[in-house]
PQR file with spaces between the fields and no chain letter, atoms N, CA, C, O and H, PARSE charges and radii, in Angstrom:
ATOM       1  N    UNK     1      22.274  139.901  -13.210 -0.4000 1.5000
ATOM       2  CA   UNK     1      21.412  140.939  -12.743 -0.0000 2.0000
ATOM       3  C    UNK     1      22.157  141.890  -11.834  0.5500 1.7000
ATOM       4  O    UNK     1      23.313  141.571  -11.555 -0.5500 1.4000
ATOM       5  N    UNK     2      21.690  142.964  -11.352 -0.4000 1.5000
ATOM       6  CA   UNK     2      21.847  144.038  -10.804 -0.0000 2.0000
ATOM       7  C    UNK     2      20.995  144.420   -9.988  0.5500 1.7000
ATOM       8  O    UNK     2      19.790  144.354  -10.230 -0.5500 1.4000
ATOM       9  H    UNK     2      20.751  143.223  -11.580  0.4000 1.0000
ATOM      10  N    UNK     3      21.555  144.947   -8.728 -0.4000 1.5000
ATOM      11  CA   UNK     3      20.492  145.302   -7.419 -0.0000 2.0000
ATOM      12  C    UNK     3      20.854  144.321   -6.373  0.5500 1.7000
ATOM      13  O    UNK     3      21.804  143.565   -6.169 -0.5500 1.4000
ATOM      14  H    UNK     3      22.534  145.000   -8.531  0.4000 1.0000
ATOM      15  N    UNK     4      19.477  144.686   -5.648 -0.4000 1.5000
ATOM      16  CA   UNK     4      19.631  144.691   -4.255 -0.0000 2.0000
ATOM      17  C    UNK     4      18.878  142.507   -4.502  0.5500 1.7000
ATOM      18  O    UNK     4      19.492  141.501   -4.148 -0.5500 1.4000
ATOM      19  H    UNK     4      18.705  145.300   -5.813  0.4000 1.0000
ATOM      20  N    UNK     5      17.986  142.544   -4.937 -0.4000 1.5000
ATOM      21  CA   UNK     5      17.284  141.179   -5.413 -0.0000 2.0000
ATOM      22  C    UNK     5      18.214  140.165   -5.908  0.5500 1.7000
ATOM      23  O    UNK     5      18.170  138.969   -5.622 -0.5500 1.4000
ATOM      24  H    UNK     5      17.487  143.361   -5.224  0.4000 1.0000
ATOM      25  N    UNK     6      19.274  140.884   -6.868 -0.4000 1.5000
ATOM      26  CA   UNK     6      20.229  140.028   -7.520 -0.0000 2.0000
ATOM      27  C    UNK     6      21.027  139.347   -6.182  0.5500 1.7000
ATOM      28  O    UNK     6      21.006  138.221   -5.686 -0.5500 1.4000
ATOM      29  H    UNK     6      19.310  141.855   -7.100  0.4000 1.0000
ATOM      30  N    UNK     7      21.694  140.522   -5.875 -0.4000 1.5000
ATOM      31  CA   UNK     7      22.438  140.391   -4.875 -0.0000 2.0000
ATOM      32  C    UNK     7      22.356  139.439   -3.693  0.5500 1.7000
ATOM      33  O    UNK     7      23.352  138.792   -3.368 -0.5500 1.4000
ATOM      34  H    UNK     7      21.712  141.437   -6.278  0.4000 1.0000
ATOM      35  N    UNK     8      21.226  139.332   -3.051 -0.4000 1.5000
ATOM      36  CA   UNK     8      20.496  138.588   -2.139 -0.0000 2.0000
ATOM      37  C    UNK     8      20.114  137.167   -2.690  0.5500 1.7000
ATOM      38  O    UNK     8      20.182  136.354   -1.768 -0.5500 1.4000
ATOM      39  H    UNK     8      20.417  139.858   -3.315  0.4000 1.0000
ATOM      40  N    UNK     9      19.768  136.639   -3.776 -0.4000 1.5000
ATOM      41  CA   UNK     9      20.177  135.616   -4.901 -0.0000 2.0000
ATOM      42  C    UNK     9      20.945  135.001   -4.716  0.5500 1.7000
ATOM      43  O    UNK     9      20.895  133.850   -4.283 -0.5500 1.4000
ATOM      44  H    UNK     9      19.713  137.300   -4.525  0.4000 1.0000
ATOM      45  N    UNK    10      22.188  135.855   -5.108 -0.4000 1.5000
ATOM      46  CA   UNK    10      23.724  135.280   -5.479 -0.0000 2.0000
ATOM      47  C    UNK    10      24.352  134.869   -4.530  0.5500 1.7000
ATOM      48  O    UNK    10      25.277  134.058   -4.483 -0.5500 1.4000
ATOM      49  H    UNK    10      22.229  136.790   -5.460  0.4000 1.0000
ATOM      50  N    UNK    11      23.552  135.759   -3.304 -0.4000 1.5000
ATOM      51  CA   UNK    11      24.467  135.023   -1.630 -0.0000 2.0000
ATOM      52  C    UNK    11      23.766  134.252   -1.195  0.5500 1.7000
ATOM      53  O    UNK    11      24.408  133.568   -0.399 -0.5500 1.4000
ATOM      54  H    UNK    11      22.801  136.418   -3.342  0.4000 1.0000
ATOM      55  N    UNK    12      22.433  133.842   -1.276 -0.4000 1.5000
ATOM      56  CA   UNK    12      22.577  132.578   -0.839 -0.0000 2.0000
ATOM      57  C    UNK    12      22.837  131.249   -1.540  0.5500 1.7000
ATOM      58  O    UNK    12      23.042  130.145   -1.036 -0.5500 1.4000
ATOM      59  H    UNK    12      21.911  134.398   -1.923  0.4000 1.0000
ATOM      60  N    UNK    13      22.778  131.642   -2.928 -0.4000 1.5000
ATOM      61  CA   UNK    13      23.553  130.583   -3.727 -0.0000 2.0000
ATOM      62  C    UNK    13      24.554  130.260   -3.146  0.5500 1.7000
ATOM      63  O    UNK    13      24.753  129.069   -2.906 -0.5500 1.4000
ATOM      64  H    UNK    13      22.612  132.539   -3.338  0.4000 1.0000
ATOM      65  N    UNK    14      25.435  131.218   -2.775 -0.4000 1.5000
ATOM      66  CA   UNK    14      26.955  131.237   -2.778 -0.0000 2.0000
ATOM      67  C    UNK    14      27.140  130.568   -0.986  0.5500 1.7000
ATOM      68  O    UNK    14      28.144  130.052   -0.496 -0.5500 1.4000
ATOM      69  H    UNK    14      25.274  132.186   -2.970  0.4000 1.0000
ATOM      70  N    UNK    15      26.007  130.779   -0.437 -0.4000 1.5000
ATOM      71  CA   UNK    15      25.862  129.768    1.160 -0.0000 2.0000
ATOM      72  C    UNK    15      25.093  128.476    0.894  0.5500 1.7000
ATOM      73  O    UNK    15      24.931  127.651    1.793 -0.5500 1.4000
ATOM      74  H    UNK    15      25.192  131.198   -0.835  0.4000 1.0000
ATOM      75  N    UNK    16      24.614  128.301   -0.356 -0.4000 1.5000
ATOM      76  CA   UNK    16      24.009  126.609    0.051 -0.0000 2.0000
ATOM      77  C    UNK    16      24.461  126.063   -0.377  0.5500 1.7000
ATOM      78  O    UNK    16      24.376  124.874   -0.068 -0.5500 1.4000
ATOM      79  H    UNK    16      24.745  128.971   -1.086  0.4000 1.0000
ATOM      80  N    UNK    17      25.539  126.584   -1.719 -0.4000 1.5000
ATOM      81  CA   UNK    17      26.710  125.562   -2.542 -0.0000 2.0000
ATOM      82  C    UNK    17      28.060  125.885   -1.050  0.5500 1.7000
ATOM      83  O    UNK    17      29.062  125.260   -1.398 -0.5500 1.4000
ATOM      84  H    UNK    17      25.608  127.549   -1.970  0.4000 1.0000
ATOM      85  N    UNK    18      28.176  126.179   -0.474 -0.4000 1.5000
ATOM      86  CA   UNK    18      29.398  125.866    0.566 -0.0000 2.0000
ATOM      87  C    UNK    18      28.715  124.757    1.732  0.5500 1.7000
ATOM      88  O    UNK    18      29.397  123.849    2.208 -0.5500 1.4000
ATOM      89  H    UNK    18      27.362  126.687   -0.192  0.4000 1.0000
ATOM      90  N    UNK    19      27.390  124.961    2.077 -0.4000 1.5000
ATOM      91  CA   UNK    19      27.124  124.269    3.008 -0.0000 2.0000
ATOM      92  C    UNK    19      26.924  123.017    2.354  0.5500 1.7000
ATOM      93  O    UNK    19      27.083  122.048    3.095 -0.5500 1.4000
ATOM      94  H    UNK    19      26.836  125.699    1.690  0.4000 1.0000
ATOM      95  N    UNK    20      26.485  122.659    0.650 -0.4000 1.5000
ATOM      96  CA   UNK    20      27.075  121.013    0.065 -0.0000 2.0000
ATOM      97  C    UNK    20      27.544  120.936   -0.100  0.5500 1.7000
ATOM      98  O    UNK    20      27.534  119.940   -0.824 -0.5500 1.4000
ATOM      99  H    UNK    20      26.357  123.447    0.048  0.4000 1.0000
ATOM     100  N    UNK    21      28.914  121.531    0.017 -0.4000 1.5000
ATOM     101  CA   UNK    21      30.232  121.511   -0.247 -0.0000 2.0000
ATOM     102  C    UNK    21      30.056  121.338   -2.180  0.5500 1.7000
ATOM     103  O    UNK    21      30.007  120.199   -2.644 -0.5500 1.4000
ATOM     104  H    UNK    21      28.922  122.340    0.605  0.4000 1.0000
ATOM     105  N    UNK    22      30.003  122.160   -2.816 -0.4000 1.5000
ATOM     106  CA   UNK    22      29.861  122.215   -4.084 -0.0000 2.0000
ATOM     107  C    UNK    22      30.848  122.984   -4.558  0.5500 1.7000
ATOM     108  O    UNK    22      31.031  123.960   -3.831 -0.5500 1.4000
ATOM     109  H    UNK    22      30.043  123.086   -2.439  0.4000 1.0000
ATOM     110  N    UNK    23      31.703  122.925   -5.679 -0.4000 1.5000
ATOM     111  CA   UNK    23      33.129  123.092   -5.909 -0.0000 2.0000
ATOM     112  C    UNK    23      32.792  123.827   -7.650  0.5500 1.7000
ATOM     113  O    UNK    23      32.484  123.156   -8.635 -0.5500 1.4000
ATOM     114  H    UNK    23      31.555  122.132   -6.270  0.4000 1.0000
ATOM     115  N    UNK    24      32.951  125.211   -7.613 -0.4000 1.5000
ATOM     116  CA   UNK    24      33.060  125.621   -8.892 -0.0000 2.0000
ATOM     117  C    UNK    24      33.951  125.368   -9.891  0.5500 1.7000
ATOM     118  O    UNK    24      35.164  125.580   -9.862 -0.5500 1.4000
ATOM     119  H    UNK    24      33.201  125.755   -6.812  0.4000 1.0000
ATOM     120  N    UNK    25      33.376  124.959  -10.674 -0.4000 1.5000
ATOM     121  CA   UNK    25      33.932  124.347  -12.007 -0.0000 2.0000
ATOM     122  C    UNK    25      34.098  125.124  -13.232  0.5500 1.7000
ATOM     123  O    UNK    25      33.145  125.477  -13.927 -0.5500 1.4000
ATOM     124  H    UNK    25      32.391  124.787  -10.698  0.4000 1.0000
ATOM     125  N    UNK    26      35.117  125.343  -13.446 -0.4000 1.5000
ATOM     126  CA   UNK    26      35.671  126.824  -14.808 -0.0000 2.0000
ATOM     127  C    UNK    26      35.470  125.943  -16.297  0.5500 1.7000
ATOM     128  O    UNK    26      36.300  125.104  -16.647 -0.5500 1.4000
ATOM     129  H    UNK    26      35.891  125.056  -12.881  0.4000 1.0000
ATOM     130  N    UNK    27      34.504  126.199  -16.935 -0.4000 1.5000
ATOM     131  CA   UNK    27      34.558  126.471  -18.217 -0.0000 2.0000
ATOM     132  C    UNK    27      35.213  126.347  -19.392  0.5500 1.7000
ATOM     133  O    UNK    27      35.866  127.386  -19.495 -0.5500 1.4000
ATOM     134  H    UNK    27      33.829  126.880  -16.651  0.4000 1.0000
ATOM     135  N    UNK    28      35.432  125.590  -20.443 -0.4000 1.5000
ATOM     136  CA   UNK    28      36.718  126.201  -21.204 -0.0000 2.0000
ATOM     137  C    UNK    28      35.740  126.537  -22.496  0.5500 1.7000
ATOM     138  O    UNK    28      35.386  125.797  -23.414 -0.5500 1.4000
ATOM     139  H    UNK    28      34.901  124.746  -20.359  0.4000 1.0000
ATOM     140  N    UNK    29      35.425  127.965  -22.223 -0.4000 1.5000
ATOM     141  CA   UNK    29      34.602  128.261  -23.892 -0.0000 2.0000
ATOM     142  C    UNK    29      35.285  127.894  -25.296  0.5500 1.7000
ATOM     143  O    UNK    29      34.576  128.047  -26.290 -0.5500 1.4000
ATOM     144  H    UNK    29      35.713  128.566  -21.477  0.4000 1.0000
ATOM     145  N    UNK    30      36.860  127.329  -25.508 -0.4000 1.5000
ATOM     146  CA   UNK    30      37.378  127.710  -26.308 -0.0000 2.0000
ATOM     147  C    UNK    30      36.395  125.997  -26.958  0.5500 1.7000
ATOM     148  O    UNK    30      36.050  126.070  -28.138 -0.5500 1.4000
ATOM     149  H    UNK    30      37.436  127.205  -24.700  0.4000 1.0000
ATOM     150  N    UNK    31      36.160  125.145  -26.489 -0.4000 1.5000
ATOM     151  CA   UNK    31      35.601  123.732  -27.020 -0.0000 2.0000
ATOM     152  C    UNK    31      34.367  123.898  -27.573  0.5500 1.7000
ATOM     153  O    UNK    31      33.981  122.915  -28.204 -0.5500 1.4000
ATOM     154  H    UNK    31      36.440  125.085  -25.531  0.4000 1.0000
ATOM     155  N    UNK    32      33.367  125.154  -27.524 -0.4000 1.5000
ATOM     156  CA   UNK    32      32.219  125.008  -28.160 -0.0000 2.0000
ATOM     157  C    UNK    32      32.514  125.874  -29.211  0.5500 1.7000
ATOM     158  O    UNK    32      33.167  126.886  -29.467 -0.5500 1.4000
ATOM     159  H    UNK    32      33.681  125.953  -27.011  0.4000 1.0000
ATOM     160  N    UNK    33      31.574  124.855  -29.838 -0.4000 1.5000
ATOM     161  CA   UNK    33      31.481  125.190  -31.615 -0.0000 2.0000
ATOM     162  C    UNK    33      30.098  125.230  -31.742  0.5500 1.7000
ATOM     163  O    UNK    33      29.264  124.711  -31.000 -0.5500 1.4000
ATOM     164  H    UNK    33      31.043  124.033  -29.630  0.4000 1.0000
ATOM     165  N    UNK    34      29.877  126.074  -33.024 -0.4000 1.5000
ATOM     166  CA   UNK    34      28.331  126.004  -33.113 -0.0000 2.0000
ATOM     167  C    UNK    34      28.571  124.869  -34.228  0.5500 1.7000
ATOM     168  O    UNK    34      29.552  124.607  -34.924 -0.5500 1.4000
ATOM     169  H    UNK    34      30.554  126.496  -33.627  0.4000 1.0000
ATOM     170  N    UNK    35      26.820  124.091  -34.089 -0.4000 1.5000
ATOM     171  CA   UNK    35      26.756  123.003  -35.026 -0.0000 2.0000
ATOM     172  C    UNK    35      26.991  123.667  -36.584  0.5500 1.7000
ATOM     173  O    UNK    35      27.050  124.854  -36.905 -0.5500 1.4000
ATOM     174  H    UNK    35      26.022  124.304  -33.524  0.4000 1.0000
ATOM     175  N    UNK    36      27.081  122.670  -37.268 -0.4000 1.5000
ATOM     176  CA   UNK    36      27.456  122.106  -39.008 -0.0000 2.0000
ATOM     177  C    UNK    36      26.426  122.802  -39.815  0.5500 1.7000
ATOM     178  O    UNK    36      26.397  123.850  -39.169 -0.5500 1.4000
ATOM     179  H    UNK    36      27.033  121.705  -37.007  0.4000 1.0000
ATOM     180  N    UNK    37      25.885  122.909  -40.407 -0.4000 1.5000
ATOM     181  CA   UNK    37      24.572  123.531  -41.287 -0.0000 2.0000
ATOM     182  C    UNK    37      25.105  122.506  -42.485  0.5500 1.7000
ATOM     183  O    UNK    37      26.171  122.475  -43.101 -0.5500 1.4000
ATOM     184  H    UNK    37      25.908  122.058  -40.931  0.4000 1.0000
ATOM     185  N    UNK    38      23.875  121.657  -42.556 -0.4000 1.5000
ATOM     186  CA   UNK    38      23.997  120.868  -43.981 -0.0000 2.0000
ATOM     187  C    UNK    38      23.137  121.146  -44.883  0.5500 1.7000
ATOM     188  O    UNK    38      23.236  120.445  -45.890 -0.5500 1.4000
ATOM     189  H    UNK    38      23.009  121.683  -42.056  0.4000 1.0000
ATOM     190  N    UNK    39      21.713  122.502  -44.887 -0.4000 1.5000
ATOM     191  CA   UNK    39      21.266  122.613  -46.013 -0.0000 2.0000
ATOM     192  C    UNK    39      20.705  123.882  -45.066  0.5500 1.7000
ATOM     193  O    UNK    39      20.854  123.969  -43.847 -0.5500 1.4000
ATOM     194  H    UNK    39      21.632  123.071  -44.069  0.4000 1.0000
ATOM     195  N    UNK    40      19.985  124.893  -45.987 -0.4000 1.5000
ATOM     196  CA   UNK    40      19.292  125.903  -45.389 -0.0000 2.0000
ATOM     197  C    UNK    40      17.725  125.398  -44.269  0.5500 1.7000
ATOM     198  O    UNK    40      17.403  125.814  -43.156 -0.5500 1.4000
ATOM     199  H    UNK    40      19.863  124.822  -46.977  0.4000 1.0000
ATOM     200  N    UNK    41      17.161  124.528  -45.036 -0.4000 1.5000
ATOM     201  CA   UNK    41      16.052  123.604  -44.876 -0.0000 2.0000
ATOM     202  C    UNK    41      16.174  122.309  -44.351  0.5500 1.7000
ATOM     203  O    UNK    41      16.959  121.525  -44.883 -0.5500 1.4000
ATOM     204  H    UNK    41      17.423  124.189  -45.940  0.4000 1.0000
ATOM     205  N    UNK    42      15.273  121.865  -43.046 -0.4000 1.5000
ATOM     206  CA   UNK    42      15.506  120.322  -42.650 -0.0000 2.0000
ATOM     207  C    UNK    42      14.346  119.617  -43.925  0.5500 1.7000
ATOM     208  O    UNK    42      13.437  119.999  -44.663 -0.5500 1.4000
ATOM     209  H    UNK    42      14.634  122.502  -42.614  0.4000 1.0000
ATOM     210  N    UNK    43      15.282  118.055  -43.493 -0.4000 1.5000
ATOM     211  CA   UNK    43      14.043  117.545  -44.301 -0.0000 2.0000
ATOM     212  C    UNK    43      12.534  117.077  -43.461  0.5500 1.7000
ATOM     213  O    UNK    43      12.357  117.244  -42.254 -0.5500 1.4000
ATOM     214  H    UNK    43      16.020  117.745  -42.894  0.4000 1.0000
ATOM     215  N    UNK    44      11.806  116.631  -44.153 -0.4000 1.5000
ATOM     216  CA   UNK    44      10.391  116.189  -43.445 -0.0000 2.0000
ATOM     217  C    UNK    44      10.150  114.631  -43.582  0.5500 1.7000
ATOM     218  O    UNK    44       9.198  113.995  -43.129 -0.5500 1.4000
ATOM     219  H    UNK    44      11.950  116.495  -45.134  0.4000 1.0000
ATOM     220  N    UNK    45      11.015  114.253  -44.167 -0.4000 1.5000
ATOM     221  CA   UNK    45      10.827  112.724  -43.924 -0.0000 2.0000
ATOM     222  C    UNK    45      12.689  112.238  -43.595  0.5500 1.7000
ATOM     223  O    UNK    45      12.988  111.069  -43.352 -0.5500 1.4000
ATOM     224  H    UNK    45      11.788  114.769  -44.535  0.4000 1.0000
């Protein structure tokens, strides 16, 4: 988001994860895959 609301949000996120001592953790997008497709249609039984 964007603004003044966002903004005010994001900082105190960014003060209650320091005051639990909470440690950002990076991502590695390159590991998701989208699932398999095994037919157009699920089955019903």
């Amino acid at each position: 988001g964007a603004g003044p609301y966002a903004w005010m949000i994001g900082r105190r996120f960014e003060i209650a994860s320091k005051k639990l001592n909470f440690q950002k953790i990076s991502l590695r997008t390159d590991l998701f895959a989208p699932p398999r497709r095994k037919s157009e249609q699920l089955s019903l039984f």
